[in-house]
C-alpha positions as semicolon CSV with decimal commas, in nm:
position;residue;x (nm);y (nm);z (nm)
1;X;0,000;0,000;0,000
2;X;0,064;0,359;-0,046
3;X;-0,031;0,652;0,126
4;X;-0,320;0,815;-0,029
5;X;-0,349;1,211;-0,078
6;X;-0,554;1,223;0,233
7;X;-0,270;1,084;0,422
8;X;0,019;1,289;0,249
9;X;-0,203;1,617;0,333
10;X;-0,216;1,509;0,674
11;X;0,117;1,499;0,776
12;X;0,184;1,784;0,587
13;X;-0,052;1,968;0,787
14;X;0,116;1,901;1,119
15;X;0,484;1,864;1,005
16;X;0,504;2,211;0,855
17;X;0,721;2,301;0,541
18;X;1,061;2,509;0,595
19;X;1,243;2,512;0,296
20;X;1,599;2,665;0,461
21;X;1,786;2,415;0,722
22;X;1,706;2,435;1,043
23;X;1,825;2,290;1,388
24;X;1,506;2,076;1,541
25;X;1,474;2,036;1,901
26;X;1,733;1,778;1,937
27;X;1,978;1,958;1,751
28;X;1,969;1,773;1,414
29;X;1,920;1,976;1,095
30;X;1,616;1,948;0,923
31;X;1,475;2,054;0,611
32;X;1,121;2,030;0,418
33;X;0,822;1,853;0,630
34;X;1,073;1,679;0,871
35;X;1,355;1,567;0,628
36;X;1,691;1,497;0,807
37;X;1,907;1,286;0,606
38;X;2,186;1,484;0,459
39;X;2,057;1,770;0,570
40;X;2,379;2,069;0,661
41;X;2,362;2,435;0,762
42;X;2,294;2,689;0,511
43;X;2,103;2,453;0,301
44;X;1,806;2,561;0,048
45;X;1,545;2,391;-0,115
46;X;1,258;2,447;-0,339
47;X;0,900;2,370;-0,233
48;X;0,874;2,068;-0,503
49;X;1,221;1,922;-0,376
50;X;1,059;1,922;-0,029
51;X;0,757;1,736;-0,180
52;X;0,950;1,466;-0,358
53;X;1,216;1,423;-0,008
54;X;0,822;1,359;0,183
55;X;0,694;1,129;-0,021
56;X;1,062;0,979;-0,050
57;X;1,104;0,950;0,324
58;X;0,749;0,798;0,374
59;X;0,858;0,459;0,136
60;X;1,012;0,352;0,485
61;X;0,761;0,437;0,723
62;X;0,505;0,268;0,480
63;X;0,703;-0,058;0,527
64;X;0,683;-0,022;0,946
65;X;0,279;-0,034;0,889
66;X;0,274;-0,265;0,605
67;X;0,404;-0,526;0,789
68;X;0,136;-0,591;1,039
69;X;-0,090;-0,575;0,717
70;X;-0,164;-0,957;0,736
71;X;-0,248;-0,949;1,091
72;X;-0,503;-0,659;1,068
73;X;-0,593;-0,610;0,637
74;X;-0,581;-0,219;0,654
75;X;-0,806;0,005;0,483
76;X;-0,655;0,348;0,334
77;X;-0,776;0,554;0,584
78;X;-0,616;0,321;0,861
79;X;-0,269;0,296;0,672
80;X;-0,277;0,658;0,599
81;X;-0,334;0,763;0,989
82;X;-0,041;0,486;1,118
83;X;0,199;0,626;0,816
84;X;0,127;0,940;0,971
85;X;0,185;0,838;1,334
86;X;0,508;0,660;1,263
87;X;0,619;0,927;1,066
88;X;0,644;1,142;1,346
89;X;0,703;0,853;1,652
90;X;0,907;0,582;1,481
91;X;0,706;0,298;1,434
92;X;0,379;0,138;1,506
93;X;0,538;-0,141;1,743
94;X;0,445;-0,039;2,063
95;X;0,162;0,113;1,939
96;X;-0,022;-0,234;1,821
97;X;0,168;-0,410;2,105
98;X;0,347;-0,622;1,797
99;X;0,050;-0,677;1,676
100;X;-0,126;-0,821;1,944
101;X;-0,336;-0,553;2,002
102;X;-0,725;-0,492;1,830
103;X;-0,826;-0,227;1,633
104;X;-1,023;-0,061;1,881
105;X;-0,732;-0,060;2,195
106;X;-0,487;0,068;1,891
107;X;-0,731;0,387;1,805
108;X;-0,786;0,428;2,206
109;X;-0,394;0,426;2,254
110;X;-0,323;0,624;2,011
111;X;-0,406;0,935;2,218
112;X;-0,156;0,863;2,471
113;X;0,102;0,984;2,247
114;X;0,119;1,345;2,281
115;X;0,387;1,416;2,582
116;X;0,719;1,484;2,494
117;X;1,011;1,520;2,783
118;X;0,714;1,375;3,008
119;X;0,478;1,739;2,934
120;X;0,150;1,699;2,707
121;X;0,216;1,897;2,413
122;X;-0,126;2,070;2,229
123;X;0,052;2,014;1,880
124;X;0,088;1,649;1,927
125;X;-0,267;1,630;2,113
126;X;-0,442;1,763;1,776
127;X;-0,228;1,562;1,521
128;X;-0,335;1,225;1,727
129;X;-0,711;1,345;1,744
130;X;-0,638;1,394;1,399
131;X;-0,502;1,034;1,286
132;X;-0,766;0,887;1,548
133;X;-1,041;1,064;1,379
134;X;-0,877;0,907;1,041
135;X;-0,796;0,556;1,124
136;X;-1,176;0,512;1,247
137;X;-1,302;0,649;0,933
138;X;-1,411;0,412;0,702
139;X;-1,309;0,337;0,362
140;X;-1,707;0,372;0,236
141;X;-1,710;0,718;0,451
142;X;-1,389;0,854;0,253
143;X;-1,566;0,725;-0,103
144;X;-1,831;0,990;-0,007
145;X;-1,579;1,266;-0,111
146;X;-1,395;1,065;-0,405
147;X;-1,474;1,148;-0,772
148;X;-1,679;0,825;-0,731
149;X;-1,970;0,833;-0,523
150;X;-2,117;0,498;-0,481
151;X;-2,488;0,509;-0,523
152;X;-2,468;0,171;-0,305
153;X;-2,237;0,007;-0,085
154;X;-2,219;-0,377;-0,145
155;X;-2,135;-0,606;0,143
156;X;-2,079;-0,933;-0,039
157;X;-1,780;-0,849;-0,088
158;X;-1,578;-0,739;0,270
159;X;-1,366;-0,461;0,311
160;X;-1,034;-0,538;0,393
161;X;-1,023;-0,908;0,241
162;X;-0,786;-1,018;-0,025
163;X;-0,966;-1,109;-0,353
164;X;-0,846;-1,305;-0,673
165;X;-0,961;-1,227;-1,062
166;X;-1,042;-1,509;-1,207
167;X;-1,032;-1,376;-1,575
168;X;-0,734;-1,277;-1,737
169;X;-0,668;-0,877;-1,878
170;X;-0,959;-0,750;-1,584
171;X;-0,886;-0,373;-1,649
172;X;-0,831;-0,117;-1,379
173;X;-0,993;0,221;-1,442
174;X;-0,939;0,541;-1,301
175;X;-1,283;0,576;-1,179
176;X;-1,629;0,380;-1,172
177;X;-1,797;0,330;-1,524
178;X;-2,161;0,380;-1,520
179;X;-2,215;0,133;-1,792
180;X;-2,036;-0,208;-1,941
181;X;-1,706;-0,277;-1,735
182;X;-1,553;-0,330;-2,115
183;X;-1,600;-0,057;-2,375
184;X;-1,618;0,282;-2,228
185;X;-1,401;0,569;-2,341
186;X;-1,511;0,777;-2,044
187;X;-1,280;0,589;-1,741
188;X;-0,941;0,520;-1,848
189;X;-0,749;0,245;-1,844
190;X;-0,473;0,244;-1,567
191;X;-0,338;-0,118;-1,615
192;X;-0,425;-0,492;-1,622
193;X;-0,514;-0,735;-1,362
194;X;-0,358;-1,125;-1,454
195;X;-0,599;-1,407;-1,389
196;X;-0,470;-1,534;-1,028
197;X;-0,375;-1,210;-0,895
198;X;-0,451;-1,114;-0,533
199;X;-0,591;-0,783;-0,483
200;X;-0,726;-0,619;-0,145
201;X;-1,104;-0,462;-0,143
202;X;-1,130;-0,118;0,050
203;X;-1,490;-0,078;-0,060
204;X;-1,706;-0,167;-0,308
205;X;-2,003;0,017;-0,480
206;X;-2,306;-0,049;-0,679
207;X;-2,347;0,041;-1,052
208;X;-2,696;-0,088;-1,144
209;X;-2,646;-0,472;-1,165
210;X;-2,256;-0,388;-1,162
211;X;-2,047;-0,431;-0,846
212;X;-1,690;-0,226;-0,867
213;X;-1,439;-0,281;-0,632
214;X;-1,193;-0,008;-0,514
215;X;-0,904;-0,079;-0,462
216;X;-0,645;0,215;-0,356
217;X;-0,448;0,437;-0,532
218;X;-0,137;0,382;-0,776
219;X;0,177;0,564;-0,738
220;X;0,032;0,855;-0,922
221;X;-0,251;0,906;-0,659
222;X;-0,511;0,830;-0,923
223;X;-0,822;0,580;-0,774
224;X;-0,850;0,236;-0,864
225;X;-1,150;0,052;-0,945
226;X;-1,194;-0,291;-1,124
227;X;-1,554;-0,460;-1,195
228;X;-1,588;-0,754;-0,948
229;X;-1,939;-0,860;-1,047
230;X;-2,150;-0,793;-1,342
231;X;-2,436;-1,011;-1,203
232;X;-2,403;-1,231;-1,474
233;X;-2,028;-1,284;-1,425
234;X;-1,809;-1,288;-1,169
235;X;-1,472;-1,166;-1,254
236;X;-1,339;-1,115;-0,880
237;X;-1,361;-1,400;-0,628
């Protein structure tokens, strides 16, 4: 998974954007929305160099949340709040005890991070409200404000479960047709899903007799939805 806009905007918010080098509060210079590495006095940057060293230094904070991603099958909105929280803590370890811990204890504990030096900071109070208020938003909820708007949520088909096409060259659109899932000009064509491959449901919608499935976005932030059901033909199982 990647984080989404949503998530990227998010941290963003909170992290600020300097674009000269500056000495944090532990003395280590920092540049952009919290960029460190390399980072020397005197140093300038544009604002689009300080966009491409965020979404840069998130590739490894993405990896710290993916990996509990068998144990609790994230939706966006979850990944996108624990990429966040990572970002600025470290990790998600202690966080999900390992892993050990349930979704609801990790959005309850996720509060208790907002001391630093042992005092309760109002910056970090807000930006955990914040990723709280996220991570228990659901994946239909943020589909609401996509380009898409479902005109029905489908439950046959669970968010957060791994799913398998069983037809080969299923295409992935940009966004939800409103007619056939095979000949419309109006939703392009981002790639092609292989017969076999796995693919993880964040929400699905209804399109008259039509079931889409989202699922997330590609590296250039663009939505992606393939047809799981036509009601004649399954093509996602």
């Amino acid at each position: 998974m990647k984080t989404s806009q949503n998530g990227i905007e998010l941290i963003k918010q909170f992290e600020g954007c300097r674009l000269s080098a500056y000495q944090c509060a532990a003395g280590v210079w920092t540049i952009g929305y919290g960029h460190t590495a390399g980072v020397k006095k005197g140093q300038a940057i544009t604002q689009t160099q300080a966009e491409n060293y965020l979404k840069n230094d998130l590739t490894s904070f993405e990896k710290k949340v993916e990996k509990y991603d068998s144990v609790y099958h994230w939706n966006q909105n979850q990944f996108d709040a624990l990429v966040s929280f990572a970002f600025n803590v470290g990790s998600i370890d202690q966080l999900t005890a390992n892993g050990s811990r349930n979704i609801t204890i990790i959005s309850q504990k996720m509060l208790q991070y907002n001391k630093a030096a042992g005092k309760t900071l109002d910056g970090l109070t807000k930006r955990r409200k914040a990723e709280q208020a996220l991570f228990l938003k659901t994946a239909e909820q943020n589909l609401q404000a996509a380009s898409v708007d479902p005109i029905h949520i489908q439950l046959n088909y669970k968010p957060g479960k791994k799913y398998k096409s069983v037809v080969d060259n299923l295409r992935i659109r940009t966004k939800k047709p409103a007619q056939s899932p095979d000949a419309l000009p109006n939703s392009g064509i981002l790639d092609i899903l292989k017969k076999g491959t796995k693919v993880k449901n964040l929400a699905t919608a209804r399109v008259g007799n039509q079931i889409w499935m989202y699922i997330g976005l590609d590296k250039q932030n663009q939505e992606q939805w393939i047809c799981a059901d036509t009601g004649n033909k399954s093509y996602i199982k």
